[in-house]
DRENVO-182680 format. One record per atom (N, C-alpha, C): atom name; x, y, z; residue in three letters; residue number from 0. Coordinates in nm, 2 decimals. Layout:
% residues N
pt atom->CA&px->X&py->Y&pz->Z&type->Ala&seq->NUM
...
***
This chain:
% residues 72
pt atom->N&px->1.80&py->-0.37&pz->-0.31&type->Unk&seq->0
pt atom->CA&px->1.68&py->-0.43&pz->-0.37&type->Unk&seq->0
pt atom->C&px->1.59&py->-0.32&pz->-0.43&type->Unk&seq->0
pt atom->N&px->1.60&py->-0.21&pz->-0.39&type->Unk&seq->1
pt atom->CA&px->1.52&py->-0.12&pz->-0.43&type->Unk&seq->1
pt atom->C&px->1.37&py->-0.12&pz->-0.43&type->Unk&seq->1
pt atom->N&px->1.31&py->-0.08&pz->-0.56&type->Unk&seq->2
pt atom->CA&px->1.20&py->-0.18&pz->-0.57&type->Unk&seq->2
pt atom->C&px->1.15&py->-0.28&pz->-0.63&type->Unk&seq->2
pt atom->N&px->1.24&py->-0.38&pz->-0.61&type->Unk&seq->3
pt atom->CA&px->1.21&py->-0.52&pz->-0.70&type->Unk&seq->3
pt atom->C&px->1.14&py->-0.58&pz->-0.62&type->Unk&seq->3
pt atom->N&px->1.16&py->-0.61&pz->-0.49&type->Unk&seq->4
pt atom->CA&px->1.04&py->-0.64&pz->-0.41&type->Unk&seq->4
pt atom->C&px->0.91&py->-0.62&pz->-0.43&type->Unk&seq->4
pt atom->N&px->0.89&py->-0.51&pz->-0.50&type->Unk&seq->5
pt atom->CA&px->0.74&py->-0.46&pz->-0.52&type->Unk&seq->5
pt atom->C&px->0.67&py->-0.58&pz->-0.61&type->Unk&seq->5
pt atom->N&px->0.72&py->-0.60&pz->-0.72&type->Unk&seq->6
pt atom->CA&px->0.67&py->-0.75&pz->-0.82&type->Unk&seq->6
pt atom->C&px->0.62&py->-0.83&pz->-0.76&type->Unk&seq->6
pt atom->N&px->0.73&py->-0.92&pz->-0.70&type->Unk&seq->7
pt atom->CA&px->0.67&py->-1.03&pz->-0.61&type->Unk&seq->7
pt atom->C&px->0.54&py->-1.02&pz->-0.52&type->Unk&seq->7
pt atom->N&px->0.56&py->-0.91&pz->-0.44&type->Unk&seq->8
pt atom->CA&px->0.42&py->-0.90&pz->-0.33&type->Unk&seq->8
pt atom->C&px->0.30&py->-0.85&pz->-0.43&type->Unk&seq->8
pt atom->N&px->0.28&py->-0.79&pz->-0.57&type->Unk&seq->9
pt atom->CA&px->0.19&py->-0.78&pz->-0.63&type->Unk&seq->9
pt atom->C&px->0.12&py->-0.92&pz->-0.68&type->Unk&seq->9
pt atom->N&px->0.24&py->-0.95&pz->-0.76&type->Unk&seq->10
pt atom->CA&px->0.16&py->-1.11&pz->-0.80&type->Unk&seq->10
pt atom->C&px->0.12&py->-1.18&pz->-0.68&type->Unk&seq->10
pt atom->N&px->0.16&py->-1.23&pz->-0.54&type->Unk&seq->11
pt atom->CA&px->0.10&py->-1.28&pz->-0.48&type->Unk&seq->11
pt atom->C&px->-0.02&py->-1.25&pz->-0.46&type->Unk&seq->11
pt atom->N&px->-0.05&py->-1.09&pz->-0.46&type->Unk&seq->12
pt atom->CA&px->-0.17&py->-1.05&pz->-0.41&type->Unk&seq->12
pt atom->C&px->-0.26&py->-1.13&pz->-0.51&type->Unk&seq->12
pt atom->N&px->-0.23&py->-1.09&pz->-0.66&type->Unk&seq->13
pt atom->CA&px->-0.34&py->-1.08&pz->-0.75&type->Unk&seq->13
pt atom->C&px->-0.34&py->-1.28&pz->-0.77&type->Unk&seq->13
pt atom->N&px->-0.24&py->-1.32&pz->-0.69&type->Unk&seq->14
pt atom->CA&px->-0.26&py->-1.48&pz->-0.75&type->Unk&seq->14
pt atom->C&px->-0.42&py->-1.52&pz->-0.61&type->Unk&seq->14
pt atom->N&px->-0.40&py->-1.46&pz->-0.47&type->Unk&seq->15
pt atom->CA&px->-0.48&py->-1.48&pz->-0.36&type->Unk&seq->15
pt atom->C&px->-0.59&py->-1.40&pz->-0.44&type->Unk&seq->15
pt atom->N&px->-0.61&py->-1.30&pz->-0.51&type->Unk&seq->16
pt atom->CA&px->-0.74&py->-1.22&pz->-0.56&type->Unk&seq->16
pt atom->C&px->-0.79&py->-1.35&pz->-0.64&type->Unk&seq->16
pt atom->N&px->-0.72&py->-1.38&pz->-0.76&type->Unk&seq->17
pt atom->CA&px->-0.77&py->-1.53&pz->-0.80&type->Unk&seq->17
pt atom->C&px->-0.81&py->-1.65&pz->-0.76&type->Unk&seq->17
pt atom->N&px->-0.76&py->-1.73&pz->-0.63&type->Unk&seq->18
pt atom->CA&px->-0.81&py->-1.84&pz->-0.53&type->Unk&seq->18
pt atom->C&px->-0.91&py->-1.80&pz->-0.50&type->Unk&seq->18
pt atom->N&px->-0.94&py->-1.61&pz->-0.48&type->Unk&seq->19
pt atom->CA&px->-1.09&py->-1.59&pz->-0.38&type->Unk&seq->19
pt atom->C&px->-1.02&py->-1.60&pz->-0.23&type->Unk&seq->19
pt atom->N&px->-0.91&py->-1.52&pz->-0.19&type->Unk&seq->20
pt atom->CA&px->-0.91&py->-1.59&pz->-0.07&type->Unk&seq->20
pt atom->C&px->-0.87&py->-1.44&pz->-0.05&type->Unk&seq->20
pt atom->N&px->-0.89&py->-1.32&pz->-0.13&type->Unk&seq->21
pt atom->CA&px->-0.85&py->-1.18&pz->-0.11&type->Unk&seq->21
pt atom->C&px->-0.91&py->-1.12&pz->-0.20&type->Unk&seq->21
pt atom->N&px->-0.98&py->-0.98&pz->-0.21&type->Unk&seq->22
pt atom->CA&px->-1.08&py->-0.91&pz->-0.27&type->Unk&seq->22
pt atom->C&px->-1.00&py->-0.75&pz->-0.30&type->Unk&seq->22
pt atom->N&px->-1.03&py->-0.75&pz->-0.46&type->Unk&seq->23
pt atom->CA&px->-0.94&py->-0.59&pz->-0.45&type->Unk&seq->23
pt atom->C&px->-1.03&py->-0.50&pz->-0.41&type->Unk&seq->23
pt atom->N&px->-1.18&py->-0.52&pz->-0.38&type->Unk&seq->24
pt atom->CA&px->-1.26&py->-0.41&pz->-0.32&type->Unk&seq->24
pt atom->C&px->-1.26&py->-0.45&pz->-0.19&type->Unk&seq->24
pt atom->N&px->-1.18&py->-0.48&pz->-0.13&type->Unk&seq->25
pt atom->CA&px->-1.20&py->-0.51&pz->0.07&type->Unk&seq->25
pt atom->C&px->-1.12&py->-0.36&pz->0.07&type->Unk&seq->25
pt atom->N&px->-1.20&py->-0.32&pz->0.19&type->Unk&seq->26
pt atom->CA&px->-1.15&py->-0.17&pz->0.24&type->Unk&seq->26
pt atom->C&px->-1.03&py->-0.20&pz->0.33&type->Unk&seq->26
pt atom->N&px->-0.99&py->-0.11&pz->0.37&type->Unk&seq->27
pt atom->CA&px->-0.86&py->-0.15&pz->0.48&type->Unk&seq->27
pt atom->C&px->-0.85&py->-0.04&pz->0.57&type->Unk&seq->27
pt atom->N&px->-0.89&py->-0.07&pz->0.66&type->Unk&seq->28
pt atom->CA&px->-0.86&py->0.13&pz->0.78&type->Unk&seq->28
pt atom->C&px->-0.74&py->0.17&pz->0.81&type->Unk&seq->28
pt atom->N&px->-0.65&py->0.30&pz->0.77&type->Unk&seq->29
pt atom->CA&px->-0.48&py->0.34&pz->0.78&type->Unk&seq->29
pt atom->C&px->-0.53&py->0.39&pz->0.92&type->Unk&seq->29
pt atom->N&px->-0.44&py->0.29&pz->1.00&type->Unk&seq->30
pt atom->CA&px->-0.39&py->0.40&pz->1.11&type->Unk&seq->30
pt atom->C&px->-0.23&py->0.43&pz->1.13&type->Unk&seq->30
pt atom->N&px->-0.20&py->0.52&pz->1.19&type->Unk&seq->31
pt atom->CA&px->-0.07&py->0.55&pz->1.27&type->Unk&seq->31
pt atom->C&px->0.02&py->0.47&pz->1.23&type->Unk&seq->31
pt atom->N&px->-0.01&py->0.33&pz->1.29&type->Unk&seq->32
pt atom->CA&px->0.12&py->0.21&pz->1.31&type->Unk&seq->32
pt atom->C&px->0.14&py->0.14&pz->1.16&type->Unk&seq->32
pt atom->N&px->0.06&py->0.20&pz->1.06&type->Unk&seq->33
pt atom->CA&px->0.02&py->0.14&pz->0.96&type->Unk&seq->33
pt atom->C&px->0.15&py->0.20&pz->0.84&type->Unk&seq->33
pt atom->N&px->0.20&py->0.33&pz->0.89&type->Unk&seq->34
pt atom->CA&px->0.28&py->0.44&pz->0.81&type->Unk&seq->34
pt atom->C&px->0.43&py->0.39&pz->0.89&type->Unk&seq->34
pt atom->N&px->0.54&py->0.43&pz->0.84&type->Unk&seq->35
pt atom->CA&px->0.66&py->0.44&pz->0.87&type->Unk&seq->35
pt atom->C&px->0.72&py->0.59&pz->0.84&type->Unk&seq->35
pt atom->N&px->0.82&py->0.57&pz->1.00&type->Unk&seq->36
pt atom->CA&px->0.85&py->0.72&pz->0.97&type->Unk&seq->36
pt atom->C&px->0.97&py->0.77&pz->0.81&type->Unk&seq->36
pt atom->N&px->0.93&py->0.90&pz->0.76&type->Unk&seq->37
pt atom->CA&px->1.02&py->0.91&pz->0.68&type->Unk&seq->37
pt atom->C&px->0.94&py->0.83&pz->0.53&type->Unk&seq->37
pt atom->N&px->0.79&py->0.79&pz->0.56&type->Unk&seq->38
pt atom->CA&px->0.74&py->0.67&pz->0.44&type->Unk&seq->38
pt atom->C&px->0.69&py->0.83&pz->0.35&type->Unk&seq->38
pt atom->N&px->0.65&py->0.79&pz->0.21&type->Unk&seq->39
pt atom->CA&px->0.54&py->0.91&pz->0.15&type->Unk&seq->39
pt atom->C&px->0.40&py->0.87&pz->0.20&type->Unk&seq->39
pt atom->N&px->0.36&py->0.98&pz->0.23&type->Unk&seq->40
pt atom->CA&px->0.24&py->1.00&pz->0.30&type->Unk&seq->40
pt atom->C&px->0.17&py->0.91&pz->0.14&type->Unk&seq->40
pt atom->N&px->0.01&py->0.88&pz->0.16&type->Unk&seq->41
pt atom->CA&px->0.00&py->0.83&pz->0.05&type->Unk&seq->41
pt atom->C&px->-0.12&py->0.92&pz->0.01&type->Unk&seq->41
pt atom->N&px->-0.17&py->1.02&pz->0.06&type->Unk&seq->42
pt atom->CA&px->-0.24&py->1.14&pz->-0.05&type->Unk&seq->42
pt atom->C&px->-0.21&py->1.25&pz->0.06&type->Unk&seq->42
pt atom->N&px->-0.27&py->1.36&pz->0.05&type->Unk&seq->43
pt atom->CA&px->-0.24&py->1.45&pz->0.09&type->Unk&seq->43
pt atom->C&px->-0.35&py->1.49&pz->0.24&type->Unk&seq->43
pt atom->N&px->-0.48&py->1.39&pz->0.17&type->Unk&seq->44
pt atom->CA&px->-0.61&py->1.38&pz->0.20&type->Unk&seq->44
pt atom->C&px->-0.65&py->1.30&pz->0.35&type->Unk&seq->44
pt atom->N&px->-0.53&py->1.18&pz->0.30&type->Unk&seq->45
pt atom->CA&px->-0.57&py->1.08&pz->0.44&type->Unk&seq->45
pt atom->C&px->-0.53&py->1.17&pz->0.60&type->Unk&seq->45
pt atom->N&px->-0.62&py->1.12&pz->0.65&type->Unk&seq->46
pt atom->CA&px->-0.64&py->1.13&pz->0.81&type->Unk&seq->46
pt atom->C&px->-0.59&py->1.02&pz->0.88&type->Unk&seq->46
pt atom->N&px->-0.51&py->1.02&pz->0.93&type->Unk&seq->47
pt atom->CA&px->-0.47&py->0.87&pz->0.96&type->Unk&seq->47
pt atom->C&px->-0.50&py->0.78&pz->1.11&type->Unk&seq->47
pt atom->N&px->-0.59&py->0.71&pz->1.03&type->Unk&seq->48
pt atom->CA&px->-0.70&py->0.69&pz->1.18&type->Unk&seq->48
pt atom->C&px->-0.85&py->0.62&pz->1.14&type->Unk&seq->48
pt atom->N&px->-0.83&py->0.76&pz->1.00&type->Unk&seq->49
pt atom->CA&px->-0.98&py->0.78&pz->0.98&type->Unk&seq->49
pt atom->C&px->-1.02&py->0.75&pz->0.88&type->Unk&seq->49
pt atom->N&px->-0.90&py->0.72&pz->0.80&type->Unk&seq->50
pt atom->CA&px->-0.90&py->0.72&pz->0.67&type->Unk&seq->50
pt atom->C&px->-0.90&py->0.52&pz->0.59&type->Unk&seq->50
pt atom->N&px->-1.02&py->0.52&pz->0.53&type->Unk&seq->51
pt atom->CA&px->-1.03&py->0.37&pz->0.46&type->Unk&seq->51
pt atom->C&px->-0.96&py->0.37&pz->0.30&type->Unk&seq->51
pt atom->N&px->-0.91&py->0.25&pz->0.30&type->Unk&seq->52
pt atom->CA&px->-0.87&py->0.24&pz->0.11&type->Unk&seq->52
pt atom->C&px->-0.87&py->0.08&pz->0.05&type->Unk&seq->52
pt atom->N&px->-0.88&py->0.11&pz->-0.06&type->Unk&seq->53
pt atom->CA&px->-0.94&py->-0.01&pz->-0.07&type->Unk&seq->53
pt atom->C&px->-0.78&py->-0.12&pz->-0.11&type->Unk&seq->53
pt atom->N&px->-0.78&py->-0.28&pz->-0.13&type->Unk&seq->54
pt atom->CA&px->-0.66&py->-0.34&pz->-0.15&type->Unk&seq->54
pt atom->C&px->-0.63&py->-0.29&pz->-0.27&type->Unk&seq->54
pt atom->N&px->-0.69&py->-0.28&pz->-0.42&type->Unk&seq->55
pt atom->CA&px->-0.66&py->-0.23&pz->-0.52&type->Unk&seq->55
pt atom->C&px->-0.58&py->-0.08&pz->-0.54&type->Unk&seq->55
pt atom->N&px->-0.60&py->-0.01&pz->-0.46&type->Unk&seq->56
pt atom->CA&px->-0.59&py->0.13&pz->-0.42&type->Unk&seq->56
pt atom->C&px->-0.41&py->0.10&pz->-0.37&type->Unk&seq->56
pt atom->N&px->-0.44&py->0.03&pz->-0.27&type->Unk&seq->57
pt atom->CA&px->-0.28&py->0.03&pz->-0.17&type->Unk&seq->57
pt atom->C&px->-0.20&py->-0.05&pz->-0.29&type->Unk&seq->57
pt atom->N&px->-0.27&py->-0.17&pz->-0.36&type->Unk&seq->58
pt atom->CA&px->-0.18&py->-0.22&pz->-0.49&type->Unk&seq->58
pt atom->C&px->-0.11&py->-0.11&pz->-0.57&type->Unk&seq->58
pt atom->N&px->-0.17&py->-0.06&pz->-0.63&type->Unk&seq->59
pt atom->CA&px->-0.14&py->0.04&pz->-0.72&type->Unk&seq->59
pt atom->C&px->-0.09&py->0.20&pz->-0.66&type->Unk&seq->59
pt atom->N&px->-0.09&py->0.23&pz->-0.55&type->Unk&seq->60
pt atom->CA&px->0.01&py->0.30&pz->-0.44&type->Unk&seq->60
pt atom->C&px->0.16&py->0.25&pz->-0.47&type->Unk&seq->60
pt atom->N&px->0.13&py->0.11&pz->-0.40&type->Unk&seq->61
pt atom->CA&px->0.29&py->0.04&pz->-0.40&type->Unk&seq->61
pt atom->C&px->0.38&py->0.04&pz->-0.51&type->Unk&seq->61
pt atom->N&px->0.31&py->0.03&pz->-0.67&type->Unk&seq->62
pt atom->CA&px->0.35&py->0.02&pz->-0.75&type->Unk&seq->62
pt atom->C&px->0.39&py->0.15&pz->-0.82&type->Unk&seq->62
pt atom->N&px->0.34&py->0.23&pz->-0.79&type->Unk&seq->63
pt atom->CA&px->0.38&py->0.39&pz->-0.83&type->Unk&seq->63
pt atom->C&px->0.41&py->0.49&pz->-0.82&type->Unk&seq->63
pt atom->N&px->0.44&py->0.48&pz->-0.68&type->Unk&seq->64
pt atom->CA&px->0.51&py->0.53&pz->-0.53&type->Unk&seq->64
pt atom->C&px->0.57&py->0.49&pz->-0.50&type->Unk&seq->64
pt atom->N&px->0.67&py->0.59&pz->-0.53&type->Unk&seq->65
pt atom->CA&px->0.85&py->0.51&pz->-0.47&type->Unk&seq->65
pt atom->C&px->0.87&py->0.64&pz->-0.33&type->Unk&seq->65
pt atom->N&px->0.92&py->0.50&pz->-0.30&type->Unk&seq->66
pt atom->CA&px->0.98&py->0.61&pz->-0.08&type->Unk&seq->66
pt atom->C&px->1.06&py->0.68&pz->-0.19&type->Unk&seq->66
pt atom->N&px->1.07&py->0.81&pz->-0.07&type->Unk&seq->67
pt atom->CA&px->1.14&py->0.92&pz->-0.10&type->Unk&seq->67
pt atom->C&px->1.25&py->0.93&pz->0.03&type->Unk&seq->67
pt atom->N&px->1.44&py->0.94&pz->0.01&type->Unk&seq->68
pt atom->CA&px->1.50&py->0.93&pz->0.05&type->Unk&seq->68
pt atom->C&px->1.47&py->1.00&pz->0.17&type->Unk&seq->68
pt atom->N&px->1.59&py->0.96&pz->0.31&type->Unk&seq->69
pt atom->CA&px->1.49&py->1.06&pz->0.42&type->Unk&seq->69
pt atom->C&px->1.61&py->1.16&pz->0.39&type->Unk&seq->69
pt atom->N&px->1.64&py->1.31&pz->0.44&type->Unk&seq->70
pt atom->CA&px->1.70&py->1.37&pz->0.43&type->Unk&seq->70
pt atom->C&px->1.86&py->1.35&pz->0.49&type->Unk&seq->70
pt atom->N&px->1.99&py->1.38&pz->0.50&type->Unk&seq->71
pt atom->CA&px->2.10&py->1.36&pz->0.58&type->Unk&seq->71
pt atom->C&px->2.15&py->1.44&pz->0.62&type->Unk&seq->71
***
């Protein structure tokens, strides 16, 4: 699948951003359970715990950030 997955969960978002039933400026707090092992970190910056981002932010993450294979 790679990331073709990625399309579909965007448009959903931005169809729920249009109902009003989701806000690209809602913050979101990253913790721990929030990352997978082996995922790309998503700046170099976050604290994870501590660190807020907004839905638009994580949208455009998703979309331009591709996982990085884990090592073998």
């Amino acid at each position: 699948m790679a990331s073709t997955y990625k399309l579909p969960i965007a448009i959903h978002l931005l169809t729920l951003v249009d109902e009003g039933k989701e806000q690209l400026e809602h913050i979101i707090k990253i913790e721990p359970r929030d990352i997978r092992p082996g995922g790309v970190p998503l700046t170099e910056s976050f604290k994870f715990g501590e660190s807020f981002v907004s839905v638009r932010d994580l949208l455009e993450m998703m979309l331009t950030v591709s996982d990085i294979p884990l090592p073998i």
